[in-house]
Backbone as CSV, one residue per row, in Angstrom:
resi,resn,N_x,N_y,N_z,CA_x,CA_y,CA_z,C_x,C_y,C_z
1,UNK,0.834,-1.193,0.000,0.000,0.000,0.000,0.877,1.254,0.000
2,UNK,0.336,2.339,-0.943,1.264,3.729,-0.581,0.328,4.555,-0.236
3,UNK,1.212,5.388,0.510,0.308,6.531,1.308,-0.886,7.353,0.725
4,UNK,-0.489,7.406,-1.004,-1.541,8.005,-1.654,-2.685,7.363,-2.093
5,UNK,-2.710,5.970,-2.143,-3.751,4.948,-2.707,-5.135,6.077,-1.918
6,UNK,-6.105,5.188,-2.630,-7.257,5.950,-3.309,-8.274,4.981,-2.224
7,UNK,-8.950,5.628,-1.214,-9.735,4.428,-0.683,-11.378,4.588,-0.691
8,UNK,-12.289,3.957,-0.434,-13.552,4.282,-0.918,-14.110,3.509,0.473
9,UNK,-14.716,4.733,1.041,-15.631,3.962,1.960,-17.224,3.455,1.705
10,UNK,-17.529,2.353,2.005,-18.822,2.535,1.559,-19.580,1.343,2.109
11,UNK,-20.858,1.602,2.033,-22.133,1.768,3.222,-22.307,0.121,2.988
12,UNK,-22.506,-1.002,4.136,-23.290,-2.173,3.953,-24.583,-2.203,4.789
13,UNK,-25.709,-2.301,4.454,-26.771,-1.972,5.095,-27.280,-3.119,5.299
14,UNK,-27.560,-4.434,5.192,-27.561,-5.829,5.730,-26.161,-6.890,6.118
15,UNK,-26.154,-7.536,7.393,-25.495,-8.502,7.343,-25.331,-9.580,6.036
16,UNK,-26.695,-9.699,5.360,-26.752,-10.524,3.821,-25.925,-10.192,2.874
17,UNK,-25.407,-8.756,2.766,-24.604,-7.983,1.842,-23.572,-8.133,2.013
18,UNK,-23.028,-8.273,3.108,-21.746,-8.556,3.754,-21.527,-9.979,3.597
19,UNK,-22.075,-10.992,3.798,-22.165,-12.328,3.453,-21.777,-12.938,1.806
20,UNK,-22.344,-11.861,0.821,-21.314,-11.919,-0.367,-19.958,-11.229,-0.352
21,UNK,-19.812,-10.210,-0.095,-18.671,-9.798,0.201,-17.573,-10.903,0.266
22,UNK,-17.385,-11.588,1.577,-17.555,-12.175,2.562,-17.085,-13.938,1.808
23,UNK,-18.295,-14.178,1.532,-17.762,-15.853,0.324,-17.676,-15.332,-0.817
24,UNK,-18.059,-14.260,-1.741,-18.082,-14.556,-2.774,-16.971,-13.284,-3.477
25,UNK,-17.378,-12.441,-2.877,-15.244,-11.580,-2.974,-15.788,-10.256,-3.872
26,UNK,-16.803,-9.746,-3.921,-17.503,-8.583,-4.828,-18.385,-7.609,-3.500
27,UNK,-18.719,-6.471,-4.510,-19.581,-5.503,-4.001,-20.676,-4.998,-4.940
28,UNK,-21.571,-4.512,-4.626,-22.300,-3.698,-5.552,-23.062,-2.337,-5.434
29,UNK,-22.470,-1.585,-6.732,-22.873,-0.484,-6.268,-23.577,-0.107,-7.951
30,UNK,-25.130,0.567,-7.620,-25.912,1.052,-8.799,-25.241,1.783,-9.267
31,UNK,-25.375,2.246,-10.742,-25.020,2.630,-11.684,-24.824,3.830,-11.728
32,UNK,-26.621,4.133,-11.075,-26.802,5.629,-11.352,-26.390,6.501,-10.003
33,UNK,-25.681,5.471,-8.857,-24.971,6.268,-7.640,-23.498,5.831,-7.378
34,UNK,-23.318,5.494,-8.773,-21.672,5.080,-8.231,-20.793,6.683,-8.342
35,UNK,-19.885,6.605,-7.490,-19.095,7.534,-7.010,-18.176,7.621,-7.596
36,UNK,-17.685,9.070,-7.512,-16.010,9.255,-8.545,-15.017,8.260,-8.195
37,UNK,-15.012,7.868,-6.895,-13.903,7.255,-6.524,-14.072,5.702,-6.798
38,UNK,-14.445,5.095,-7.928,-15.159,3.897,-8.048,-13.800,3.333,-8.442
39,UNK,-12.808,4.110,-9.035,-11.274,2.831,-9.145,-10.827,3.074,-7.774
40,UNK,-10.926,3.568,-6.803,-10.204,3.428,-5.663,-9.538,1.929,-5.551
41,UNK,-8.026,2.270,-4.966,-7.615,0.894,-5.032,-7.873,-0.280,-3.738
42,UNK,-8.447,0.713,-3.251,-9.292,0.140,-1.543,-10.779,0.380,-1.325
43,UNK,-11.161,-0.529,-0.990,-12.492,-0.045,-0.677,-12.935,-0.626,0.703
44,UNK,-13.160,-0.329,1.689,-13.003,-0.773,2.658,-15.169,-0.375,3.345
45,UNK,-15.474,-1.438,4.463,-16.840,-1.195,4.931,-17.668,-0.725,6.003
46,UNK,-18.680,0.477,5.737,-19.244,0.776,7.222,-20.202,0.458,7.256
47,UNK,-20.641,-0.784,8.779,-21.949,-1.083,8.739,-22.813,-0.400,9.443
48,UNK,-24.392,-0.689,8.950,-25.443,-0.374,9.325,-25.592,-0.871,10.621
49,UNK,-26.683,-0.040,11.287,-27.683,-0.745,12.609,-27.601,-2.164,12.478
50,UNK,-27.781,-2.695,11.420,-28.558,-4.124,11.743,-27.240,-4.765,12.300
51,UNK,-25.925,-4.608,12.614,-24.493,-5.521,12.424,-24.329,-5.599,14.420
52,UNK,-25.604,-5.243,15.033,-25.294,-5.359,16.354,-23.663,-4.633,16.761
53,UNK,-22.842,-5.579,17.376,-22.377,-4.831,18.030,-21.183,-4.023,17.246
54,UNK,-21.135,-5.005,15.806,-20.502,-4.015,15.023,-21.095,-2.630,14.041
55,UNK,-22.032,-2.338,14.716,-22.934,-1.159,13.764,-22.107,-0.207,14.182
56,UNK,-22.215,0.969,12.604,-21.648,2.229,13.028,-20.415,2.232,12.783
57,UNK,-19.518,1.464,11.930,-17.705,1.231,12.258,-17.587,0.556,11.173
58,UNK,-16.031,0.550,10.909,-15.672,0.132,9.177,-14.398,-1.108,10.222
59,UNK,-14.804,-2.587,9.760,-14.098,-3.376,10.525,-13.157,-4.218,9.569
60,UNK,-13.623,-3.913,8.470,-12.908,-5.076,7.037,-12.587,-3.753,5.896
61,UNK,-11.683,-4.001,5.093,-11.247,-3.656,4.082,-10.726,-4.902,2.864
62,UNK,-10.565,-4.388,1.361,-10.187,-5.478,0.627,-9.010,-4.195,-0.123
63,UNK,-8.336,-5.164,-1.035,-7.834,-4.310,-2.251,-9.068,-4.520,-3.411
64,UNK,-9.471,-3.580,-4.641,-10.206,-4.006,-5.888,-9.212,-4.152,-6.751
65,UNK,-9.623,-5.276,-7.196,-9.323,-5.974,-8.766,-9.941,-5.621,-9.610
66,UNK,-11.148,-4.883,-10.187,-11.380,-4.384,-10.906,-12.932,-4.298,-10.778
67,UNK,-13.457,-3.683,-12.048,-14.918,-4.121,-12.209,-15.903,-4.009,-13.497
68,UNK,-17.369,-4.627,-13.529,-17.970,-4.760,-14.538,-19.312,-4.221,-14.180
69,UNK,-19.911,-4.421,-15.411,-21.577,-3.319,-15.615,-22.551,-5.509,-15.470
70,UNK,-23.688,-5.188,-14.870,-24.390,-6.258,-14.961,-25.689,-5.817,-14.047
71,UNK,-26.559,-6.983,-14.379,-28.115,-6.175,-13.747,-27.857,-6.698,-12.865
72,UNK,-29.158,-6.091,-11.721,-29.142,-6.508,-10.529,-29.747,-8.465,-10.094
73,UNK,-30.401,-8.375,-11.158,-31.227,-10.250,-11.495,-30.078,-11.325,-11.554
74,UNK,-28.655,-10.785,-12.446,-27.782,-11.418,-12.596,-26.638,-11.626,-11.468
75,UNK,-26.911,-10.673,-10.692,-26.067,-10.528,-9.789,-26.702,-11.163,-8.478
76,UNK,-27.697,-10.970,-8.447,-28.888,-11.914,-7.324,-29.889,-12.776,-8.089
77,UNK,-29.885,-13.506,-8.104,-30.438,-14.436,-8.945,-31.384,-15.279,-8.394
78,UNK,-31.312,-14.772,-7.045,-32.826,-15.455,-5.750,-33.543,-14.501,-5.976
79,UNK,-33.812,-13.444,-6.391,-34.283,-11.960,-6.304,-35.165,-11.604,-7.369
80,UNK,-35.881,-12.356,-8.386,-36.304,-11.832,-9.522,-36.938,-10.806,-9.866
81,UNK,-37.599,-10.899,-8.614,-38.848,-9.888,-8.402,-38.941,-8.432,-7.679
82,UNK,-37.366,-8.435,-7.387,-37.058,-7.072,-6.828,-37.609,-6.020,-7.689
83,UNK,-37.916,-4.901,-7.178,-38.127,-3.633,-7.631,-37.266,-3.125,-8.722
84,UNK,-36.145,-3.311,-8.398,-34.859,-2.797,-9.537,-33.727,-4.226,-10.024
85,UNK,-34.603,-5.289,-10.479,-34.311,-6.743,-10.911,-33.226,-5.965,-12.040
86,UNK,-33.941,-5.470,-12.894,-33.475,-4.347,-14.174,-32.366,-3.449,-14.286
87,UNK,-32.191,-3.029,-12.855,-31.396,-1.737,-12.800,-29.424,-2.491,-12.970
88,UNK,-29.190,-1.522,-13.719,-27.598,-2.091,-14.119,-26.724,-1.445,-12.632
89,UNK,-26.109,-2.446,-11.875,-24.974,-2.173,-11.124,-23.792,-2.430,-11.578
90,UNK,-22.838,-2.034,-10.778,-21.388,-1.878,-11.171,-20.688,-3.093,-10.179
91,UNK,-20.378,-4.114,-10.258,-19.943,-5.533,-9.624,-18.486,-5.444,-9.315
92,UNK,-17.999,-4.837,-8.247,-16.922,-4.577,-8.041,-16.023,-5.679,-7.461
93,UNK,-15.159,-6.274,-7.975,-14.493,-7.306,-7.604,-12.876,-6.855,-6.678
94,UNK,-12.945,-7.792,-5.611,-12.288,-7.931,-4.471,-11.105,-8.821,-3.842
95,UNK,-10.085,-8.449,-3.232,-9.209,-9.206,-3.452,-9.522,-10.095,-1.648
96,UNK,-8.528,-9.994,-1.069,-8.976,-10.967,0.080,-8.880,-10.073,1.056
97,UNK,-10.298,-10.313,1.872,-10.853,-9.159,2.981,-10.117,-9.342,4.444
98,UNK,-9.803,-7.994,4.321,-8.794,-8.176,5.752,-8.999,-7.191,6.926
99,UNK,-8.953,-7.694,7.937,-10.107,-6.942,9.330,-8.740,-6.169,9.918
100,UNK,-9.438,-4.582,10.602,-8.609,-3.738,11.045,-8.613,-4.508,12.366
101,UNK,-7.490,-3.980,12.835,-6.886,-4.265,14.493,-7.865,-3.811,15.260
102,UNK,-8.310,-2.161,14.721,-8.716,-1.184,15.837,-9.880,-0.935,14.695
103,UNK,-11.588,-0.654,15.057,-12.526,-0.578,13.911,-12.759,0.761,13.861
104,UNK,-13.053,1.730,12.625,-12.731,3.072,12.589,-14.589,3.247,13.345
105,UNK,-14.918,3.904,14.206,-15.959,3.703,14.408,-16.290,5.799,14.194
106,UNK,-18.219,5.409,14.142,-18.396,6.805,14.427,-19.119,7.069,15.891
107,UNK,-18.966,8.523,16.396,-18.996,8.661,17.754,-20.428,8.868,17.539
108,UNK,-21.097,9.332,16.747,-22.825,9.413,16.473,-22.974,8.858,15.290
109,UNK,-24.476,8.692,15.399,-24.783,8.055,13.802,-24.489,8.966,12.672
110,UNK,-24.249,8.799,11.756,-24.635,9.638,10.869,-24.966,8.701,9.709
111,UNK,-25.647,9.226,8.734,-25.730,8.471,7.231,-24.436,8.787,6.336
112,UNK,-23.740,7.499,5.822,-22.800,7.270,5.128,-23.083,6.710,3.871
113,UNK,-22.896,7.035,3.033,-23.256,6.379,1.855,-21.833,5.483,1.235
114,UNK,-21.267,6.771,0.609,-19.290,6.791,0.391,-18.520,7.903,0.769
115,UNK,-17.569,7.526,1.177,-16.596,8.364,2.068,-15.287,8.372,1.132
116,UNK,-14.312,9.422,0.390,-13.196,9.002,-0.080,-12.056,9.784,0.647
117,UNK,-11.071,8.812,0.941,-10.146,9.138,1.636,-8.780,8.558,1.004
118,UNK,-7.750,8.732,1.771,-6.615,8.048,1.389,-5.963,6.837,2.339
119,UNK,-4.717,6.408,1.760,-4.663,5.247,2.555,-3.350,5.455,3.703
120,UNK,-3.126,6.717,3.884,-2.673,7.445,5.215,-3.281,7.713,5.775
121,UNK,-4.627,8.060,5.799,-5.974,8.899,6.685,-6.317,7.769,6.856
122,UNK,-7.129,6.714,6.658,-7.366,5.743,6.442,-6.757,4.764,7.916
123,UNK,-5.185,4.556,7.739,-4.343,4.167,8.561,-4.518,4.429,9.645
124,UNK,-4.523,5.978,9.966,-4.056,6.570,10.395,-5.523,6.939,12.098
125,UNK,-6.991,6.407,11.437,-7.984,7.204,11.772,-8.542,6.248,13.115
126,UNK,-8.895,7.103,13.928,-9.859,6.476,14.958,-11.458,6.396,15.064
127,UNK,-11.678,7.505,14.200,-13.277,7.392,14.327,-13.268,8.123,12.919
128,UNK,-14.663,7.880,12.481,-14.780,8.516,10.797,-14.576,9.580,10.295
129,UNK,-14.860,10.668,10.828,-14.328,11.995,10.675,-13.217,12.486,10.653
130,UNK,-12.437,11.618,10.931,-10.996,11.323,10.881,-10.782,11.028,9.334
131,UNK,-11.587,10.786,8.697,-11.248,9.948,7.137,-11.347,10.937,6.192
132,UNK,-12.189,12.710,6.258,-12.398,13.153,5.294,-11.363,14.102,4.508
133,UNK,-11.148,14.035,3.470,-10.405,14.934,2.802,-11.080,16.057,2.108
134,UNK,-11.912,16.486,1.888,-12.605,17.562,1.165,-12.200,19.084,2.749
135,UNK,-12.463,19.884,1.548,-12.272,21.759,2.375,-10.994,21.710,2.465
136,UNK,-10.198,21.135,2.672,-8.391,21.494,2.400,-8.235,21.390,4.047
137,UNK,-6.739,21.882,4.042,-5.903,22.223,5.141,-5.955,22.761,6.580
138,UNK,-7.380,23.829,5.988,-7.782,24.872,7.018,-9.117,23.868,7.964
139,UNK,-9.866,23.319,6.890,-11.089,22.259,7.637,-10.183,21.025,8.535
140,UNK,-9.117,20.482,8.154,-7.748,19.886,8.788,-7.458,20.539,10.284
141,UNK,-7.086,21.116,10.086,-6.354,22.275,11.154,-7.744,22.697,12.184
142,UNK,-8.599,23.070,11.583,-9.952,23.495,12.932,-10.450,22.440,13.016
143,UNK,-10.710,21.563,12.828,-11.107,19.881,13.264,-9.844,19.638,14.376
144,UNK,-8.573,19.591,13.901,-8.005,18.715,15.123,-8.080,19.945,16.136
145,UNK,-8.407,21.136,15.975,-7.753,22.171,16.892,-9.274,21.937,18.200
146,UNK,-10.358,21.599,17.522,-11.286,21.169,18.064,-11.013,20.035,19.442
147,UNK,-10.725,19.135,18.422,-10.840,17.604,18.797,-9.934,17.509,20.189
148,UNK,-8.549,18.569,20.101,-8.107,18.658,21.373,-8.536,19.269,22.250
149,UNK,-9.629,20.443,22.198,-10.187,20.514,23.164,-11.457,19.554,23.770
150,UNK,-11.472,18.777,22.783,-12.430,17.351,23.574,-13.985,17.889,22.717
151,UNK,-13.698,19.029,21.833,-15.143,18.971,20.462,-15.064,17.764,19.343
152,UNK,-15.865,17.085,19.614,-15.632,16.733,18.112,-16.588,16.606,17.236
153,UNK,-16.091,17.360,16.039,-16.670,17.823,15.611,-17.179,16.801,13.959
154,UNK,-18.395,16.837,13.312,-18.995,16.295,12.214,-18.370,16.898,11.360
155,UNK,-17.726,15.788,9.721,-17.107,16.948,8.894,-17.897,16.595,7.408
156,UNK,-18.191,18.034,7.164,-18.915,17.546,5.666,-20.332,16.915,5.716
157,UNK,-20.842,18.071,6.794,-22.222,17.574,7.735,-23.510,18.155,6.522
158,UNK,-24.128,16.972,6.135,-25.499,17.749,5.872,-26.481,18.206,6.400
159,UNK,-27.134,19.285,6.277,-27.961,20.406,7.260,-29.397,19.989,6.136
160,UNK,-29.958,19.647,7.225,-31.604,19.452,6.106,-32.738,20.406,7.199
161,UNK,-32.895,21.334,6.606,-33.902,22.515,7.434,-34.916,22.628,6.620
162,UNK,-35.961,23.977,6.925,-36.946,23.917,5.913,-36.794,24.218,4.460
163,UNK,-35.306,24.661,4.028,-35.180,25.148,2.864,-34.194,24.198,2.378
164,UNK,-33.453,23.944,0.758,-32.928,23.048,0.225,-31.937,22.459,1.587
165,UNK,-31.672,21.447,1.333,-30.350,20.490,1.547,-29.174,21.452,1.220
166,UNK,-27.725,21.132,2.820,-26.777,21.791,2.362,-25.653,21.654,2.877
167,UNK,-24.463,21.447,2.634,-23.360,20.527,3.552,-22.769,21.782,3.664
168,UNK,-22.061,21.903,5.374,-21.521,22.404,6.210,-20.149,21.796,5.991
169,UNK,-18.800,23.130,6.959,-17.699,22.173,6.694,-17.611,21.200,7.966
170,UNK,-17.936,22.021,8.714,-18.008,21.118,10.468,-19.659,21.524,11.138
171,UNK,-20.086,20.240,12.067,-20.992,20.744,12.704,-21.001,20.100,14.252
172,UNK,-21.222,20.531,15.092,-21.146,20.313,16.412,-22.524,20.371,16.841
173,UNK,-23.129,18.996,17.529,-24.046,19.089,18.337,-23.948,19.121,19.583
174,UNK,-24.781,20.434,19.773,-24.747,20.341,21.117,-26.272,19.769,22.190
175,UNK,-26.704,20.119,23.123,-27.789,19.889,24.263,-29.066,20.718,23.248
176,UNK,-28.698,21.683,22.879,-29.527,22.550,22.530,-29.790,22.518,20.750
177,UNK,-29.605,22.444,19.893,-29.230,21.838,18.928,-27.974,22.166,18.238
178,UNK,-27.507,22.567,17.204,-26.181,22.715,16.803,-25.203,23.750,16.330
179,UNK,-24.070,23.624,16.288,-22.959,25.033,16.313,-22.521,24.021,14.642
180,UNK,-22.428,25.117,13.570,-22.082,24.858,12.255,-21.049,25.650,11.814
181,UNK,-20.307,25.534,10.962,-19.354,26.541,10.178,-19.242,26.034,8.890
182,UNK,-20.364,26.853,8.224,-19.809,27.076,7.011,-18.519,26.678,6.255
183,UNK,-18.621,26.536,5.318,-17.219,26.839,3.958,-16.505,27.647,4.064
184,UNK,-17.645,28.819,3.447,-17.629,30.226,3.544,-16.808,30.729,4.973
185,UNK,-16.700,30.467,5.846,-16.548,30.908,7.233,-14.954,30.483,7.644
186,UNK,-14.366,29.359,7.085,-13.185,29.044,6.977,-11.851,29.785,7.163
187,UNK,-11.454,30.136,7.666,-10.091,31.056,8.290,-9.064,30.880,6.951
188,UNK,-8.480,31.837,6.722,-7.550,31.656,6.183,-5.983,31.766,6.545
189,UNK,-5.696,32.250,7.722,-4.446,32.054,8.602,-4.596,31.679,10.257
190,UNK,-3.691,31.183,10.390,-3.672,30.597,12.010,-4.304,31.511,12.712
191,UNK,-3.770,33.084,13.280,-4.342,33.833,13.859,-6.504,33.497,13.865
192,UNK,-7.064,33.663,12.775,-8.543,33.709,12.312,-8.340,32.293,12.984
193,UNK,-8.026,30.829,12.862,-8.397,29.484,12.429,-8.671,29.695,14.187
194,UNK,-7.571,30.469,15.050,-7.635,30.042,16.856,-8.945,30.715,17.063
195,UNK,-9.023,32.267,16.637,-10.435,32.967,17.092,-11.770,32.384,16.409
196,UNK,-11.635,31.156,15.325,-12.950,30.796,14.755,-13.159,29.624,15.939
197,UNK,-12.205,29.145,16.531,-12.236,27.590,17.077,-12.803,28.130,18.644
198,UNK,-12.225,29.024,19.211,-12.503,30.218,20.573,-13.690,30.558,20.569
199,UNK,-14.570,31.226,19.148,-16.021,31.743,18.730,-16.715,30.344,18.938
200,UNK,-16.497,29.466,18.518,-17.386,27.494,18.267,-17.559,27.097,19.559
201,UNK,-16.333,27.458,20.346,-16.161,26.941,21.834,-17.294,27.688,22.934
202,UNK,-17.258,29.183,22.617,-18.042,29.862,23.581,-19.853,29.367,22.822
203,UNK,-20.233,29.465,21.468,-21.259,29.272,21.315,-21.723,27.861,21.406
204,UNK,-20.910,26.624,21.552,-21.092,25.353,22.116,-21.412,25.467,23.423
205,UNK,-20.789,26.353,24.442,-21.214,26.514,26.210,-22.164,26.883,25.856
206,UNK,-22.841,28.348,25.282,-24.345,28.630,25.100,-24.959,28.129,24.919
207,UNK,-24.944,26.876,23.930,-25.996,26.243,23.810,-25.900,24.694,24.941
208,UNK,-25.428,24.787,25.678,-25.458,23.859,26.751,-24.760,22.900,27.100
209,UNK,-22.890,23.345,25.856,-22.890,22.205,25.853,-22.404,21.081,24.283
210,UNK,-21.868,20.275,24.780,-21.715,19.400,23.733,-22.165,18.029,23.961
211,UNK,-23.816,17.688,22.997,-24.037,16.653,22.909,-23.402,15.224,23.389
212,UNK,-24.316,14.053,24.004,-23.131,13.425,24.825,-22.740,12.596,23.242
213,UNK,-21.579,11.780,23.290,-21.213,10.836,22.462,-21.919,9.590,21.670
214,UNK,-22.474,9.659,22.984,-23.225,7.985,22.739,-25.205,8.661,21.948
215,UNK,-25.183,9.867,22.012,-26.656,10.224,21.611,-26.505,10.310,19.881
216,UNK,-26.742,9.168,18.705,-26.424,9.200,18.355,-27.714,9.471,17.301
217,UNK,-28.971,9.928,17.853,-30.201,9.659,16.644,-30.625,8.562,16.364
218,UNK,-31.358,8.964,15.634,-31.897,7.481,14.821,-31.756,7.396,13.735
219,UNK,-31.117,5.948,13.241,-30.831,5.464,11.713,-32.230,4.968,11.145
220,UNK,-32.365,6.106,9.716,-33.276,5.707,8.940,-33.084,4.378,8.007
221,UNK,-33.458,3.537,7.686,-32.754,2.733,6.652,-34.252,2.319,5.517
């Protein structure tokens, strides 16, 4: 593995799904939601609620060998009658699945679909937010500047209010509901990055507080 490899996180929402994985050495992902990062040379898995005590956490990774276009009938072949029997997925083939030491877990739920990261972050991560690379250096830098004061913070959070859908660079829940920062809001030198992290800190006490760890919502599935 080199530090730059290309890794793809992505969502198993039944133990059954994992079970091909698992004997039969593939993944599948629809057509019309496969992700840029679909050659990633890793693709590694976060499960759903249903995985008991492993829900919520990415515990296996593979290398990909490559992949092909095929329907979903061909690919499940107990299934005829599914809703999307028809629909063309992308059959991503897998080399031999190998379980982390330590499982990257998340400290709340959130919905994961795909996550792309690298295979230093990756290595490197304790909990998922730990994995993201998008907003650059500065979303880097006020995340860990957070995290040592014991915030930790959501990265690349979607905000669903009464008006469109809209991803945040960080969001912090607190007791009261949540402390966000913008894109837009992003510091551009150390001096700004300490007084934006100082501003998050005092309006996290206002609102009561930082959400406990374990309050994690509820997973829609």
């Amino acid at each position: 593995m080199y530090p730059e490899d290309r890794v793809l996180i992505a969502y198993v929402p039944r133990p059954s799904d994992f079970d091909i994985i698992r004997r039969e050495g593939w993944y599948r992902i629809p057509q019309r939601f496969a992700p840029k990062g679909l050659h990633a040379e890793i693709i590694a898995f976060y499960f759903s609620s249903k995985f008991g005590e492993e829900k919520w956490a990415i515990h296996y990774y593979a290398r990909t060998t490559g992949h092909e276009l095929a329907r979903r009938r061909d690919l499940l072949p107990d299934e005829p009658d599914h809703p999307r029997a028809d629909d063309i997925y992308y059959k991503v083939q897998l080399g031999p699945l190998q379980k982390l030491a330590q499982p990257i877990v998340s400290l709340r739920w959130r919905r994961v679909t795909f996550i792309h990261t690298t295979w230093d972050r990756f290595q490197d991560a304790t909990e998922i937010n730990d994995l993201f690379i998008e907003g650059g250096p500065y979303v880097d830098r006020l995340y860990a500047t957070l995290k040592e004061r014991g915030i930790h913070a959501e990265r690349d959070y979607r905000v669903a209010e009464e008006g469109p859908e809209y991803v945040v660079a960080l969001s912090v829940p607190t007791r009261d509901g949540r402390v966000n920062v913008p894109y837009g809001d992003l510091p551009d030198d150390e001096g700004a990055l300490m007084a934006l992290a100082d501003a998050v800190a005092r309006e996290i006490a206002r609102q009561g507080g930082v959400a406990l760890p374990g309050d994690r919502g509820e997973e829609v599935t």
